[in-house]
HTML snippet that shows the backbone in 3Dmol.js (N, CA, C, O; Angstrom):
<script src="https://3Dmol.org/build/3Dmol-min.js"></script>
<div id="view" style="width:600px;height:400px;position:relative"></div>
<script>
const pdb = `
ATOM      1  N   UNK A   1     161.170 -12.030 151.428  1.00  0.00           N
ATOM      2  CA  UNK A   1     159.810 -12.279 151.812  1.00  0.00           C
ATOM      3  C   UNK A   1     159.807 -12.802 153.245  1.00  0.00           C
ATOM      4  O   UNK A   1     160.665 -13.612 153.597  1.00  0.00           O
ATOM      5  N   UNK A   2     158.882 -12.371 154.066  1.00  0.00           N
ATOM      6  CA  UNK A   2     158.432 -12.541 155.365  1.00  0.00           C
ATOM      7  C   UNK A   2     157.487 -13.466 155.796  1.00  0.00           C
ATOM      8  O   UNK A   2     156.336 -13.122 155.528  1.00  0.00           O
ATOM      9  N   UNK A   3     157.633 -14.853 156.554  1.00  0.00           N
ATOM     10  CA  UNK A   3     156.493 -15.890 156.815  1.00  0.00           C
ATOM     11  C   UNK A   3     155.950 -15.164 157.714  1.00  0.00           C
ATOM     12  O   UNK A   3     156.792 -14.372 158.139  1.00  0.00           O
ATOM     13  N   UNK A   4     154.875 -15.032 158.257  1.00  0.00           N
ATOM     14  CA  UNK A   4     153.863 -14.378 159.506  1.00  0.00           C
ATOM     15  C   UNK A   4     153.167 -15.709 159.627  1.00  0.00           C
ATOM     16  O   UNK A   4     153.295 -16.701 158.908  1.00  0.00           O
ATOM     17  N   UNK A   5     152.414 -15.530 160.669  1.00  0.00           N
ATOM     18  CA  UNK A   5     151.515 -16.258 161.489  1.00  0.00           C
ATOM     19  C   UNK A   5     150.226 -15.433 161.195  1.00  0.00           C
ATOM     20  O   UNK A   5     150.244 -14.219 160.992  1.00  0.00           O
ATOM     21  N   UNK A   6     149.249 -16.107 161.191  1.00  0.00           N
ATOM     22  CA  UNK A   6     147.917 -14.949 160.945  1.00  0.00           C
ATOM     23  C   UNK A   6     146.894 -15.376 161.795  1.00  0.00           C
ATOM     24  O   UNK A   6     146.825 -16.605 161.796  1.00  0.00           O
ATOM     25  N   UNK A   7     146.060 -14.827 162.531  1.00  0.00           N
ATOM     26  CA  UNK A   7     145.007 -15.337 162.873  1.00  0.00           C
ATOM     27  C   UNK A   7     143.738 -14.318 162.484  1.00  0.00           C
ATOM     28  O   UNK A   7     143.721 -13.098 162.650  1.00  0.00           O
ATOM     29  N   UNK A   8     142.580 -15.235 161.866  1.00  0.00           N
ATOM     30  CA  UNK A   8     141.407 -14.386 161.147  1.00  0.00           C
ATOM     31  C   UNK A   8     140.319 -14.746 162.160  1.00  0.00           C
ATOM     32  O   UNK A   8     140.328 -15.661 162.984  1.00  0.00           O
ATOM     33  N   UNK A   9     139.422 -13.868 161.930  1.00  0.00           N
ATOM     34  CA  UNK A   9     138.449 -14.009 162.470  1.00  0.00           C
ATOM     35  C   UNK A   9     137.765 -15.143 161.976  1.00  0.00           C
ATOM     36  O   UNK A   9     138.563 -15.380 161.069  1.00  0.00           O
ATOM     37  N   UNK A  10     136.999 -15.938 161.874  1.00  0.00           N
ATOM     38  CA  UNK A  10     136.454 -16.981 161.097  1.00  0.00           C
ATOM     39  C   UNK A  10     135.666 -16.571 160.377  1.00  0.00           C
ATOM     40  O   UNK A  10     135.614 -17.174 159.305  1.00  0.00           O
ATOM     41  N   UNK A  11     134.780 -15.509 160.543  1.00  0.00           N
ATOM     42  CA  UNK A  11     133.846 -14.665 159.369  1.00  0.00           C
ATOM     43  C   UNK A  11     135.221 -13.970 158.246  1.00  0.00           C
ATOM     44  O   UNK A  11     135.187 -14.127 157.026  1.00  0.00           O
ATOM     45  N   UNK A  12     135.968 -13.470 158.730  1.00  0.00           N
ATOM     46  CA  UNK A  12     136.688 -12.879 157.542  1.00  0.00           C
ATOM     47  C   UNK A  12     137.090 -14.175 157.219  1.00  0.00           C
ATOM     48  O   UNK A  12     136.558 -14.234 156.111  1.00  0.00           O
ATOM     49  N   UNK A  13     137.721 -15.432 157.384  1.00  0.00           N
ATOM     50  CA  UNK A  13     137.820 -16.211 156.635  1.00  0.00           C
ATOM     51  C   UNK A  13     137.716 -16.901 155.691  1.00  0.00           C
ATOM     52  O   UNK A  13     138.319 -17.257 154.678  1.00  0.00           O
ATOM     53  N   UNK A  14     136.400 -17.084 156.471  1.00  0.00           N
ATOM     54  CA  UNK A  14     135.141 -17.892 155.070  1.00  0.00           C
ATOM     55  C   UNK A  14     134.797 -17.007 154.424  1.00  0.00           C
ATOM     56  O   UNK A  14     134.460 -17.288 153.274  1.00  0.00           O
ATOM     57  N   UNK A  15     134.737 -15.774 154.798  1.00  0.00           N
ATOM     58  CA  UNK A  15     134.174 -14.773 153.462  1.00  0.00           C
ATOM     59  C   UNK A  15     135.082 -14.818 152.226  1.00  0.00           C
ATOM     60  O   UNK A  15     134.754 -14.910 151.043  1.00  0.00           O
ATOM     61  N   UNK A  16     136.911 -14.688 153.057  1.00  0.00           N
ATOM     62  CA  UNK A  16     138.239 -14.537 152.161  1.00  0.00           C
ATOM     63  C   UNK A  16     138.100 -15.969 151.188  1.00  0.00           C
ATOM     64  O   UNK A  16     138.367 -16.112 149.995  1.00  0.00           O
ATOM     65  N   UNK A  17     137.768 -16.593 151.821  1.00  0.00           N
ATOM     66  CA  UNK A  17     138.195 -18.193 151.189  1.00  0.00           C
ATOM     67  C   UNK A  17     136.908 -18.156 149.853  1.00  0.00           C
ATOM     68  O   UNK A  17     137.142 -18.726 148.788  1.00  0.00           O
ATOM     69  N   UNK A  18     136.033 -17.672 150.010  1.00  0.00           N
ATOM     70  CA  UNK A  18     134.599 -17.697 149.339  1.00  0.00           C
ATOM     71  C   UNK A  18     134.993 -16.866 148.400  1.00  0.00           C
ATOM     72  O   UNK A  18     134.621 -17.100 147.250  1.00  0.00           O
ATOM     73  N   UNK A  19     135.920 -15.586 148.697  1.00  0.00           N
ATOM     74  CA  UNK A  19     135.840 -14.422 147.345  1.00  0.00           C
ATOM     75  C   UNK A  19     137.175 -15.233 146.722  1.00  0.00           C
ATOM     76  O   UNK A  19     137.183 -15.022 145.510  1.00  0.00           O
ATOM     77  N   UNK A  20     138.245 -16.038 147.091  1.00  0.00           N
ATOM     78  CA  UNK A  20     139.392 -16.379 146.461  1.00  0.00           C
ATOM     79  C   UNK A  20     138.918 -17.531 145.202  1.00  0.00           C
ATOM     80  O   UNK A  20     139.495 -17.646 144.120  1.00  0.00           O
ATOM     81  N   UNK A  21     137.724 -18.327 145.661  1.00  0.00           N
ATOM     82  CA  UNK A  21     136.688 -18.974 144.437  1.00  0.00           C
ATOM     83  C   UNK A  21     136.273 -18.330 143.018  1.00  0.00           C
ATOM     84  O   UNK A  21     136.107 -18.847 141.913  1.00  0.00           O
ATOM     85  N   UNK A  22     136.147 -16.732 143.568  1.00  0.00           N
ATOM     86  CA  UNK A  22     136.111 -16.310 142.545  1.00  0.00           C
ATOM     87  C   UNK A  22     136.953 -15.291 141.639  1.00  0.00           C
ATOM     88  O   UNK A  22     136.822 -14.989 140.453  1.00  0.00           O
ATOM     89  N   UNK A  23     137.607 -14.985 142.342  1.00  0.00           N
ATOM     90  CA  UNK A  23     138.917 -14.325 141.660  1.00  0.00           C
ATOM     91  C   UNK A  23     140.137 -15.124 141.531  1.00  0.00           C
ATOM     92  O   UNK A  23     141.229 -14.706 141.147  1.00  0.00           O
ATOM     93  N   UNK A  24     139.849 -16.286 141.882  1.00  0.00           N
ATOM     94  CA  UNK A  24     141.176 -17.666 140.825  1.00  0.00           C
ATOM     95  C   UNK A  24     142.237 -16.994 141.534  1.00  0.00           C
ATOM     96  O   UNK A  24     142.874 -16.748 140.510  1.00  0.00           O
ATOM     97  N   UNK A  25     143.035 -16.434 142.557  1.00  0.00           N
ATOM     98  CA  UNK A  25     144.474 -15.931 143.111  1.00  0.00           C
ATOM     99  C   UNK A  25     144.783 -16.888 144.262  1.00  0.00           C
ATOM    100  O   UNK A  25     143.983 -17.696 144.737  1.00  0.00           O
ATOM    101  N   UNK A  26     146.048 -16.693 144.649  1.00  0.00           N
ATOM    102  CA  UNK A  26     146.528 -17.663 145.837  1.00  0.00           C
ATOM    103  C   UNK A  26     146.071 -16.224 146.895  1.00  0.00           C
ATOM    104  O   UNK A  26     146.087 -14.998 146.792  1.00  0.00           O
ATOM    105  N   UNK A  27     145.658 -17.314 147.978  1.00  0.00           N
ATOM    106  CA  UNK A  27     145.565 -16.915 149.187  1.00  0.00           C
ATOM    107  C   UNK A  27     146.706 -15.498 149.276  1.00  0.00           C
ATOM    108  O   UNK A  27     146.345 -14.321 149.302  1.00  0.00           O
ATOM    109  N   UNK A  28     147.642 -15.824 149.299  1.00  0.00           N
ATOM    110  CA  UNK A  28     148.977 -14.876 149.924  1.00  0.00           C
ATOM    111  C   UNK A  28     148.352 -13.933 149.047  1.00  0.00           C
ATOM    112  O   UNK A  28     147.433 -13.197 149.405  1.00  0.00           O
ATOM    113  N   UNK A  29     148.846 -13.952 147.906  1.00  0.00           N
ATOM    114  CA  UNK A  29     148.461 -13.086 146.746  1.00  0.00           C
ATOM    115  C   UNK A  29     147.768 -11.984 147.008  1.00  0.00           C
ATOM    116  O   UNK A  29     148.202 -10.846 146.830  1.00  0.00           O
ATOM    117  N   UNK A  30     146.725 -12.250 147.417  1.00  0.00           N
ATOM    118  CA  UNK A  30     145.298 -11.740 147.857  1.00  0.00           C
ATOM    119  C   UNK A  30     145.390 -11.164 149.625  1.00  0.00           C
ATOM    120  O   UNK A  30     144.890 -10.145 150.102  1.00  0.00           O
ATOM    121  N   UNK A  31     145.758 -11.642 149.931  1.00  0.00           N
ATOM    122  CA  UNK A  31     146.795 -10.763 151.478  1.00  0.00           C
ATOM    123  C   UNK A  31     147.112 -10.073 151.470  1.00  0.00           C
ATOM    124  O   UNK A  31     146.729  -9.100 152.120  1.00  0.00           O
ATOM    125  N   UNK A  32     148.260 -10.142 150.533  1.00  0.00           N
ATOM    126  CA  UNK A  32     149.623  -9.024 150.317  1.00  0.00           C
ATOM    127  C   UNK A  32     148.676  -7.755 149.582  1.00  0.00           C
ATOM    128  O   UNK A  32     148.634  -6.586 149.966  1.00  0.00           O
ATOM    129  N   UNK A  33     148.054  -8.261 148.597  1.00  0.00           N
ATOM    130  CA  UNK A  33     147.343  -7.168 147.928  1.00  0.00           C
ATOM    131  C   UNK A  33     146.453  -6.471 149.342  1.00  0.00           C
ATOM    132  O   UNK A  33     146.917  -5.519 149.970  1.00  0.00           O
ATOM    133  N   UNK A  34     145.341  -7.021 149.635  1.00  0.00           N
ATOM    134  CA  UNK A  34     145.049  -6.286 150.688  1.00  0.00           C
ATOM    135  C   UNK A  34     146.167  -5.466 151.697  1.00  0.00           C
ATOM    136  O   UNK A  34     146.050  -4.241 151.676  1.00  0.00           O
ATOM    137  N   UNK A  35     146.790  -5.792 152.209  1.00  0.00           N
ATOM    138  CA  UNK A  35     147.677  -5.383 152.924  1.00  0.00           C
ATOM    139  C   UNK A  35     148.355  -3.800 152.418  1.00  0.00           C
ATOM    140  O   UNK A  35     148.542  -2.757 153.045  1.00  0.00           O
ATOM    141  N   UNK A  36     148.601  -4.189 151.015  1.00  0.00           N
ATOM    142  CA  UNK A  36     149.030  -2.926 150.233  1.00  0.00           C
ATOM    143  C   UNK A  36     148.049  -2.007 149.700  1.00  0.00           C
ATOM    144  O   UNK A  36     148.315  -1.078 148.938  1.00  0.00           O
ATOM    145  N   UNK A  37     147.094  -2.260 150.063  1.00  0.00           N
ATOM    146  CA  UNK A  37     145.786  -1.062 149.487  1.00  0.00           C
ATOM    147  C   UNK A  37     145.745  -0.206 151.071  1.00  0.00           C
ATOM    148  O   UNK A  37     146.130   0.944 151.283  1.00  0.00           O
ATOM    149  N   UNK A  38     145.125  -1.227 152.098  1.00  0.00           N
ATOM    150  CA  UNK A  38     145.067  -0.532 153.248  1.00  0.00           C
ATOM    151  C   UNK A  38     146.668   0.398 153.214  1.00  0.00           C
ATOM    152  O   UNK A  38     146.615   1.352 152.437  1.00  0.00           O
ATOM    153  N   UNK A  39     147.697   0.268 153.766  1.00  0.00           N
ATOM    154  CA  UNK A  39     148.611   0.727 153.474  1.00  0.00           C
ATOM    155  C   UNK A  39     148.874   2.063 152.777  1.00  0.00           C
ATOM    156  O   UNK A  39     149.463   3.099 153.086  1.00  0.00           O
ATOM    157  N   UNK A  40     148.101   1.558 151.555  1.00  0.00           N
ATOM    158  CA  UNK A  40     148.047   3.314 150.440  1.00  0.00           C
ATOM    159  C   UNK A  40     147.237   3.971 151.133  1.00  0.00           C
ATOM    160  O   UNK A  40     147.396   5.146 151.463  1.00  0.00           O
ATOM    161  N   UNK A  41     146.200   3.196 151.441  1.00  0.00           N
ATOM    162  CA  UNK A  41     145.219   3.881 152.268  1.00  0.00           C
ATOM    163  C   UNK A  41     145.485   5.339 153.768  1.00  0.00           C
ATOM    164  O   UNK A  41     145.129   6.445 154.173  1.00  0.00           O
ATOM    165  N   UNK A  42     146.469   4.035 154.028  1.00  0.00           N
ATOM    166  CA  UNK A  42     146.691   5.004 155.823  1.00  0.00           C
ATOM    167  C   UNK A  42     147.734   6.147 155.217  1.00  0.00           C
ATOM    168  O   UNK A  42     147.671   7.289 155.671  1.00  0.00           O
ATOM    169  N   UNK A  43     148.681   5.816 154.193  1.00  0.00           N
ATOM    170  CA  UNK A  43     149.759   6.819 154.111  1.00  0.00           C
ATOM    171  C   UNK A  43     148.948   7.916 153.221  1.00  0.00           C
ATOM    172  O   UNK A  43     149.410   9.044 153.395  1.00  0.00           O
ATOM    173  N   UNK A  44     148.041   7.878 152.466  1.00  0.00           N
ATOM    174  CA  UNK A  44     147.039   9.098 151.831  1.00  0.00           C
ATOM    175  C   UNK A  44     146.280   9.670 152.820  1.00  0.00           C
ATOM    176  O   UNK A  44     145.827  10.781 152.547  1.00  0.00           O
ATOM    177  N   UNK A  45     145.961   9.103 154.147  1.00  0.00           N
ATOM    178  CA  UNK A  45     144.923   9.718 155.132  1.00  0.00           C
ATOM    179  C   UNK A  45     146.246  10.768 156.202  1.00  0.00           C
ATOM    180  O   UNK A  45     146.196  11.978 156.425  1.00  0.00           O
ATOM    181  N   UNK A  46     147.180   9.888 156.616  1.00  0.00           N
ATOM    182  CA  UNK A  46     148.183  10.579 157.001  1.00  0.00           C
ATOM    183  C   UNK A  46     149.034  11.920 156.007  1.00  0.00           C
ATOM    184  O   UNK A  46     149.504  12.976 156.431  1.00  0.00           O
ATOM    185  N   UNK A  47     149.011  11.576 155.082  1.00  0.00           N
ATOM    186  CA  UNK A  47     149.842  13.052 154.229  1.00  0.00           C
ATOM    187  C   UNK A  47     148.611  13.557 153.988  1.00  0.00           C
ATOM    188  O   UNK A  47     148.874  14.592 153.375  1.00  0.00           O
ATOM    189  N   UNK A  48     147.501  13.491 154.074  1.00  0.00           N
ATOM    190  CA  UNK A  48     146.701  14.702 154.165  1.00  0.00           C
ATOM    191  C   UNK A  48     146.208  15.786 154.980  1.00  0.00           C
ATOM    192  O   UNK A  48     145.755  16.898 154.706  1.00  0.00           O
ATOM    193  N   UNK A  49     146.552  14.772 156.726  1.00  0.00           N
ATOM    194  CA  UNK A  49     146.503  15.222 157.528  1.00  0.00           C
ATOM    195  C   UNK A  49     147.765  16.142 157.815  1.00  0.00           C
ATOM    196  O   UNK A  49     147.584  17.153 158.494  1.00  0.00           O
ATOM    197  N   UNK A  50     148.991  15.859 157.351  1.00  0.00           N
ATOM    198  CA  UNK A  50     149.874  16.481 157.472  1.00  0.00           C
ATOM    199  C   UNK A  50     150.144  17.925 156.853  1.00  0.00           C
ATOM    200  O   UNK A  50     150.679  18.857 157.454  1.00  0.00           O
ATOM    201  N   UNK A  51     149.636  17.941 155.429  1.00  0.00           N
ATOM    202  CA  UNK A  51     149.143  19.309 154.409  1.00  0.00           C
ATOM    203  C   UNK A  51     148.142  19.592 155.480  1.00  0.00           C
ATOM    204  O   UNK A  51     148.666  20.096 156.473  1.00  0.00           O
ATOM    205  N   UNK A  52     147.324  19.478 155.534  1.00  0.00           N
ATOM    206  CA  UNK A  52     146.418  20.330 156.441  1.00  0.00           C
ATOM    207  C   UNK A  52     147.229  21.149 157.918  1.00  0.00           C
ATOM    208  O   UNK A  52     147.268  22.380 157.918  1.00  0.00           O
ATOM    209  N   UNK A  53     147.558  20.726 158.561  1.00  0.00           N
ATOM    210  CA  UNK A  53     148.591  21.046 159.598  1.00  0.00           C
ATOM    211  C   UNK A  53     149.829  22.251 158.813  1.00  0.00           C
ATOM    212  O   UNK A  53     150.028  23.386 159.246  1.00  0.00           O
ATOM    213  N   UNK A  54     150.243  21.885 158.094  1.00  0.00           N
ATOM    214  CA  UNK A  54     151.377  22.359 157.125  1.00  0.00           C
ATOM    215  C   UNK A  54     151.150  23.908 157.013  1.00  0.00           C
ATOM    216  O   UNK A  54     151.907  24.835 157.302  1.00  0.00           O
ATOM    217  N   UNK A  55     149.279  23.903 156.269  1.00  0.00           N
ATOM    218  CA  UNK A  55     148.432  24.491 155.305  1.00  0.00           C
ATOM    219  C   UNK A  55     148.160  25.251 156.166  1.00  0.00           C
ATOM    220  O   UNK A  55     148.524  26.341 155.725  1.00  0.00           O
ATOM    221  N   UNK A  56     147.645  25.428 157.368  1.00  0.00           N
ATOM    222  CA  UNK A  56     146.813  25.925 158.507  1.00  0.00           C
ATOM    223  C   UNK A  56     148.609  26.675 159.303  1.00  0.00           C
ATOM    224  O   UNK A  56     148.425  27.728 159.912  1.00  0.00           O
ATOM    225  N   UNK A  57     149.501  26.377 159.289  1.00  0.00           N
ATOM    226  CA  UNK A  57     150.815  27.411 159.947  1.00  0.00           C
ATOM    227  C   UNK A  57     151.002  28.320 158.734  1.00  0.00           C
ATOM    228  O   UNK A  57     150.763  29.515 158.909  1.00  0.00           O
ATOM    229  N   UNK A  58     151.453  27.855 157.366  1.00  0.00           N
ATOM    230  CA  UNK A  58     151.564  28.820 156.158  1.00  0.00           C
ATOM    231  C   UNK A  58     150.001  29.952 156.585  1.00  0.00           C
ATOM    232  O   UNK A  58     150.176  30.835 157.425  1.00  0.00           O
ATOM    233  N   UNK A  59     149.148  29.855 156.190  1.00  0.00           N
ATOM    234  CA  UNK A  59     147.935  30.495 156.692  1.00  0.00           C
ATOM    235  C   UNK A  59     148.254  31.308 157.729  1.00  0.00           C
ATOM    236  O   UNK A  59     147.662  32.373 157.549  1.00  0.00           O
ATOM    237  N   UNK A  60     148.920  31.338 158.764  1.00  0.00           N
ATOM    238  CA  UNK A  60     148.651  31.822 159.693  1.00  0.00           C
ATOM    239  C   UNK A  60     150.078  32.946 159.809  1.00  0.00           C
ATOM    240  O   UNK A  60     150.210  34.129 160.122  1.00  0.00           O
ATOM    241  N   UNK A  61     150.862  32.014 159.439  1.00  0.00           N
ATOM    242  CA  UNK A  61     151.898  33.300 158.950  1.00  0.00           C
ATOM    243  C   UNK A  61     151.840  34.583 157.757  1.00  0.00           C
ATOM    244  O   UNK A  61     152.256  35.741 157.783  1.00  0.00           O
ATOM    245  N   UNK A  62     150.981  33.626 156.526  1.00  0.00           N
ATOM    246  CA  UNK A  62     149.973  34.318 155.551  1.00  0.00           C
ATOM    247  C   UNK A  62     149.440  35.670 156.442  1.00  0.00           C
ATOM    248  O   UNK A  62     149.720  36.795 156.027  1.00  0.00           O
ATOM    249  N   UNK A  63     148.925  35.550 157.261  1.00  0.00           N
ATOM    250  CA  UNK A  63     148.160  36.531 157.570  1.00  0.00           C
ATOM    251  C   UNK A  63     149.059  37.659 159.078  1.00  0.00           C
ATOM    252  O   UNK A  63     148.594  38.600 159.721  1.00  0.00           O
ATOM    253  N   UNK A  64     149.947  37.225 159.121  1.00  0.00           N
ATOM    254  CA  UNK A  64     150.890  38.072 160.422  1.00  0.00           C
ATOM    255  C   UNK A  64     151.744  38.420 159.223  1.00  0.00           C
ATOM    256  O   UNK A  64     152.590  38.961 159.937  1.00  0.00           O
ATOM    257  N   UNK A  65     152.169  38.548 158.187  1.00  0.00           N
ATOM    258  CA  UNK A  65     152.801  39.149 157.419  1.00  0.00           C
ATOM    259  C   UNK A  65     152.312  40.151 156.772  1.00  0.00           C
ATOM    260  O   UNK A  65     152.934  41.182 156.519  1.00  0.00           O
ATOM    261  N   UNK A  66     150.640  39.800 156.321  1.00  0.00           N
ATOM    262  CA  UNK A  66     149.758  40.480 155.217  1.00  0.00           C
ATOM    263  C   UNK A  66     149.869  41.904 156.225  1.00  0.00           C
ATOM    264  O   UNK A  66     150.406  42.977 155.953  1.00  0.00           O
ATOM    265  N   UNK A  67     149.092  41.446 157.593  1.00  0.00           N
ATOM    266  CA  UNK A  67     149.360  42.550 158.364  1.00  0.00           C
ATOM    267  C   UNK A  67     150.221  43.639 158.612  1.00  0.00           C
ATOM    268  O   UNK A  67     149.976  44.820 158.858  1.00  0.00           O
ATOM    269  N   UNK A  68     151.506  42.879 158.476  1.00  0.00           N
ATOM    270  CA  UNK A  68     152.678  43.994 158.793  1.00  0.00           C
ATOM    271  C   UNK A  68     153.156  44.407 157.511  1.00  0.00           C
ATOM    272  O   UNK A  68     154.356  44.657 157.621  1.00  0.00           O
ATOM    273  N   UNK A  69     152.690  44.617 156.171  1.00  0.00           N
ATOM    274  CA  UNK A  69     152.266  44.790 155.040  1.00  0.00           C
ATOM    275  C   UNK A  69     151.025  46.200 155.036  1.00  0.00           C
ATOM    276  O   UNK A  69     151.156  47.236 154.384  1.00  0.00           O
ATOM    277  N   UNK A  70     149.992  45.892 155.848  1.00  0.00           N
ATOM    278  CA  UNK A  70     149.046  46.941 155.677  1.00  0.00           C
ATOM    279  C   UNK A  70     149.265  47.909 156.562  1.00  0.00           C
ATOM    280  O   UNK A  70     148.690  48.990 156.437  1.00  0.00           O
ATOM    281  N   UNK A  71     150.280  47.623 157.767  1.00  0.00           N
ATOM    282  CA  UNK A  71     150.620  48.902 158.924  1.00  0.00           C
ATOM    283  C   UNK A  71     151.884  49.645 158.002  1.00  0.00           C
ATOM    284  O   UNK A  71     151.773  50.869 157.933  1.00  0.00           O
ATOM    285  N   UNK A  72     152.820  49.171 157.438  1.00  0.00           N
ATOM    286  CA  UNK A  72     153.754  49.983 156.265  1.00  0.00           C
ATOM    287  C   UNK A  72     153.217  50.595 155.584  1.00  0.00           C
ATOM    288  O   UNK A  72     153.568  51.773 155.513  1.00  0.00           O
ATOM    289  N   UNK A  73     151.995  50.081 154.658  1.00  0.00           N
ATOM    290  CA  UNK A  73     151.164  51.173 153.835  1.00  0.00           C
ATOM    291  C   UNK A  73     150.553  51.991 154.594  1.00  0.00           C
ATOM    292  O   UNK A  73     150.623  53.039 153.952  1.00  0.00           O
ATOM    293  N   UNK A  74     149.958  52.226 155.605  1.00  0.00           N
ATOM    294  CA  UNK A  74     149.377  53.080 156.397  1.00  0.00           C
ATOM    295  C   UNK A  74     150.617  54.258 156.868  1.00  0.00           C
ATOM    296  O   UNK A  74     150.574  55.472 157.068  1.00  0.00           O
ATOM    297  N   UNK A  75     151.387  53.535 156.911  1.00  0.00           N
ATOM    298  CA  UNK A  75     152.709  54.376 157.993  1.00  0.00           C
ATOM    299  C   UNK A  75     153.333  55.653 156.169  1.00  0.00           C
ATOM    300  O   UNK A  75     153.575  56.857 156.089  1.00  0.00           O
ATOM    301  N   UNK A  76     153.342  54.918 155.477  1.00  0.00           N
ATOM    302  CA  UNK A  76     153.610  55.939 153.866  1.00  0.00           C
ATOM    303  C   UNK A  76     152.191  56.612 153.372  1.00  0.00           C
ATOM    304  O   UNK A  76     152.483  57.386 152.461  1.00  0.00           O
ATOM    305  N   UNK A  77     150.983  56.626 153.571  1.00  0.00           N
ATOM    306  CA  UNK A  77     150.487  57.106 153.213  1.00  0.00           C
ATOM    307  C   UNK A  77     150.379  58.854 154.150  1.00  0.00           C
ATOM    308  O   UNK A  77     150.638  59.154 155.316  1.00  0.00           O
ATOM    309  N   UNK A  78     149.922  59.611 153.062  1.00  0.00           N
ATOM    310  CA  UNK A  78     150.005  61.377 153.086  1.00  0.00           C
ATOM    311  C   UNK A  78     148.834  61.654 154.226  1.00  0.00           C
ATOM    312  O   UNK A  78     147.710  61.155 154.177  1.00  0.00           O
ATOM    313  N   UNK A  79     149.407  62.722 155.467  1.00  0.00           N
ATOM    314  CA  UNK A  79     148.046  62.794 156.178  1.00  0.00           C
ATOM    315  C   UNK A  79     146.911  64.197 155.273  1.00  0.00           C
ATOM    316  O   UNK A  79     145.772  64.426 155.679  1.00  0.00           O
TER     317      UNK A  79
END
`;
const viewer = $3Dmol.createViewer("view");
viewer.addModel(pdb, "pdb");
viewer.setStyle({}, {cartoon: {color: "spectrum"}});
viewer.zoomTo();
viewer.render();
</script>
């Protein structure tokens, strides 16, 4: 485990300190958890962005293949 230094805004503070009243958790607790949602958060926004990128070259080779696929059938068909 890692000590950090933190500095909050004073509105996120008192808001944090106000919701920890009602969900009974330690401070850290309630950090770390945040910390690990955002987290899931950025690595689901990033691997989606990455399939998309991925998705969009497959696609594009998808279709320079399909092509050289329909000039072979053209090239065997009877005049």
């Amino acid at each position: 485990m890692k000590i950090l230094s933190l500095k909050l805004d004073d509105s996120i503070f008192f808001e944090t300190e106000e919701l920890l009243n009602y969900v009974k958790i330690p401070r850290n607790r309630y950090i770390n958890d945040a910390i690990l949602h955002y987290n899931k958060y950025h690595k689901k926004s990033f691997l989606a962005k990455k399939i998309e990128n991925e998705s969009n070259l497959v696609r594009e080779e998808s279709v320079r293949i399909l092509s050289e696929f329909e000039k072979l059938n053209e090239e065997r068909r009877p005049i």
